[in-house]
C-alpha positions as CSV (number, residue, x, y, z in Angstrom):
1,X,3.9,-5.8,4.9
2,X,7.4,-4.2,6.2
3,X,8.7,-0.7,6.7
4,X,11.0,-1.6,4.4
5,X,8.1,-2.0,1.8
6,X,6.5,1.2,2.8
7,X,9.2,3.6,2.8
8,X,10.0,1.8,-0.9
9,X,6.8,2.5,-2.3
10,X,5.8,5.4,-4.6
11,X,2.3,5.1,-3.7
12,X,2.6,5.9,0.1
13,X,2.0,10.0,1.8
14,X,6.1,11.1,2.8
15,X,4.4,12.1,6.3
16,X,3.9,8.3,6.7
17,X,7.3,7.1,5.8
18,X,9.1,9.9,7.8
19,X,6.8,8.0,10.6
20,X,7.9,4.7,9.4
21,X,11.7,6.0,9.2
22,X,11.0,7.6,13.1
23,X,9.3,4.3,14.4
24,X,12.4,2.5,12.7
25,X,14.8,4.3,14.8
26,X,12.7,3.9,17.6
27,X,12.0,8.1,18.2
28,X,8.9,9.5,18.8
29,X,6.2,9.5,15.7
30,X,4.7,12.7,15.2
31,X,3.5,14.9,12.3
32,X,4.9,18.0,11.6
33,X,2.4,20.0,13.7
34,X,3.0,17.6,16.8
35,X,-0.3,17.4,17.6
36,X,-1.0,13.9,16.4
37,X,0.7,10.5,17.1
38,X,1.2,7.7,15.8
39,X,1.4,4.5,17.4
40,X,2.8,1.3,16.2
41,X,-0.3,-0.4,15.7
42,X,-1.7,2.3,13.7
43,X,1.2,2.1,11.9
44,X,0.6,-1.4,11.4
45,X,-3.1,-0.9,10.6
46,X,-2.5,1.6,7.9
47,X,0.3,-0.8,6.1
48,X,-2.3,-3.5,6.3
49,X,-4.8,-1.2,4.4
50,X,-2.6,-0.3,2.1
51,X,-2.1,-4.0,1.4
52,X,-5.3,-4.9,1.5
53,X,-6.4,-2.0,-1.0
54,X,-3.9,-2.9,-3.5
55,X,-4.1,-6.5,-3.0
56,X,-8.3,-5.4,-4.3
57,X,-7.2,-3.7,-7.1
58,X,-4.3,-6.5,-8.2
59,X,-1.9,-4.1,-8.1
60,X,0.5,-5.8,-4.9
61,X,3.2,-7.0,-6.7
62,X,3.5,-3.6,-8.2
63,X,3.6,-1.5,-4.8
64,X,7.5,-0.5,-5.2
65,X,6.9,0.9,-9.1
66,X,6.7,4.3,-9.9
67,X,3.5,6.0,-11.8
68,X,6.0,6.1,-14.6
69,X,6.4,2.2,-14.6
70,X,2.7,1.8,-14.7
71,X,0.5,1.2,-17.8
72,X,-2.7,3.8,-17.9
73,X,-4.7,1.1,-16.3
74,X,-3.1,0.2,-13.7
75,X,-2.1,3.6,-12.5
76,X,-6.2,4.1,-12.6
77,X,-6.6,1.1,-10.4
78,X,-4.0,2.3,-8.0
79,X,-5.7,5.4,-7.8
80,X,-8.6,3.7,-6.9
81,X,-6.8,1.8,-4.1
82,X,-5.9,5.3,-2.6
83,X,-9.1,6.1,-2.0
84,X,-10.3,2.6,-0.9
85,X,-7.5,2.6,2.2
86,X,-9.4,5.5,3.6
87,X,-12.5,3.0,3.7
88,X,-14.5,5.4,2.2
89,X,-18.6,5.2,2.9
90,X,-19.1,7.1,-0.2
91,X,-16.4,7.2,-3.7
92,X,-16.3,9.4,-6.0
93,X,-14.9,8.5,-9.2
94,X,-14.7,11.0,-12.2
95,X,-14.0,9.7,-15.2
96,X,-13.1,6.3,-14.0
97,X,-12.5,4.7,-17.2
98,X,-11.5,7.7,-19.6
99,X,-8.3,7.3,-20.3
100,X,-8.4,3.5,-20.6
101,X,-8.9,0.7,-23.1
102,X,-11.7,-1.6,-22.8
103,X,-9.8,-4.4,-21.0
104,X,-8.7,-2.3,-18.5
105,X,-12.3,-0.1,-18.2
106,X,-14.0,-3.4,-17.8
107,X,-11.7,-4.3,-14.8
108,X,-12.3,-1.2,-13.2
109,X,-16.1,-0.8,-13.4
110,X,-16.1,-4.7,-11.7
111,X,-13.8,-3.2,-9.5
112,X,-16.5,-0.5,-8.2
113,X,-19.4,-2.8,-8.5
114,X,-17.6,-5.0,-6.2
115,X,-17.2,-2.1,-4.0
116,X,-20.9,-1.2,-4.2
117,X,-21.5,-4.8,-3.2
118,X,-19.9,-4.7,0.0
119,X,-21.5,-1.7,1.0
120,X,-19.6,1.8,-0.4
121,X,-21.8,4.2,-2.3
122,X,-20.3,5.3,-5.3
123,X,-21.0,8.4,-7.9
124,X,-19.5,8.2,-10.9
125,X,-19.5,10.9,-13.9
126,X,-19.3,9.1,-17.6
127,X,-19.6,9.9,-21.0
128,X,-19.5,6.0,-21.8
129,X,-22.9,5.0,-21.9
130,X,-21.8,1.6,-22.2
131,X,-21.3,1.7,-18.5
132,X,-24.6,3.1,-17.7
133,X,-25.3,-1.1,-17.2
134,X,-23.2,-1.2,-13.9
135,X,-25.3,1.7,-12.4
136,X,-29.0,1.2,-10.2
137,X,-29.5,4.9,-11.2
138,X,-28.3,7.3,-13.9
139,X,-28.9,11.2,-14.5
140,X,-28.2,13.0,-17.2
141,X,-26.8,16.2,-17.0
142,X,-26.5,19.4,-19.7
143,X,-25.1,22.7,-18.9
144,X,-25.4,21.6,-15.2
145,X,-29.2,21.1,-15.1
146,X,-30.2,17.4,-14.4
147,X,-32.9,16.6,-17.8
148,X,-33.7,13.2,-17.3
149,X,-33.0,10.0,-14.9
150,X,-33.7,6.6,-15.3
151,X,-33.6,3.6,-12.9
152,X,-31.4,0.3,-13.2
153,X,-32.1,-2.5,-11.2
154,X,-29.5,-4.3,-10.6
């Protein structure tokens, strides 16, 4: 990936393509607050994670669209790819699949039982019981008490 891609995308924090536009002109990279730098090879390790969380998600050739541009489900999976270039240990997904058909909720739950594969715990709230399969543990909740939980293996 190139600056150029980075400063192009819609998906990217402006603090890192001010950096991106600074490291371009060769000045020094600094937040706002000056107390943290940034180096070219971080620079270069956050655009590979970036590329490597969209490239998860199949959502690469999209990076230089705008949310507007994007169908529900792939806005969904991009927002999923924003949290995974954190490397989370733990993801929280709310409503993962609400807003999406059944194409696109499918793609998604792989997505996070993929990422549960390779090590990331996830918590998901659903009202889809048809996703309930994907889980090693469910607990149902009313009113905010916890009444019952039930074990998947998977």
């Amino acid at each position: 990936m190139q600056i150029e891609d980075i400063v192009e995308s819609p998906f990217i924090p402006l603090s890192v393509i001010l950096r991106a536009h600074a490291a371009r002109r060769g000045d020094a990279i600094a937040l706002a607050d000056e107390t943290t730098r940034l180096s070219w090879a971080e620079l270069d390790t956050m655009l590979d994670r970036v590329a490597a969380a969209l490239e998860k998600v199949d959502m690469s050739h999209r990076m230089k669209h705008y949310p507007s541009q994007l169908s529900g489900g792939q806005q969904q999976r991009v927002a999923v790819a924003r949290a995974l270039a954190g490397d989370p240990v733990t993801l929280l997904a709310d409503e993962p699949t609400g807003n999406l058909d059944s194409k696109n909720g499918e793609a998604v739950m792989e997505l996070l039982t993929s990422l549960h594969a390779e090590g990331s715990t996830i918590v998901m709230v659903t009202h889809n019981p048809e996703f309930f399969d994907y889980t090693q543990r469910v607990v149902h909740v009313i009113d905010g008490k916890i009444v019952s939980e039930d074990r998947h293996p998977m």
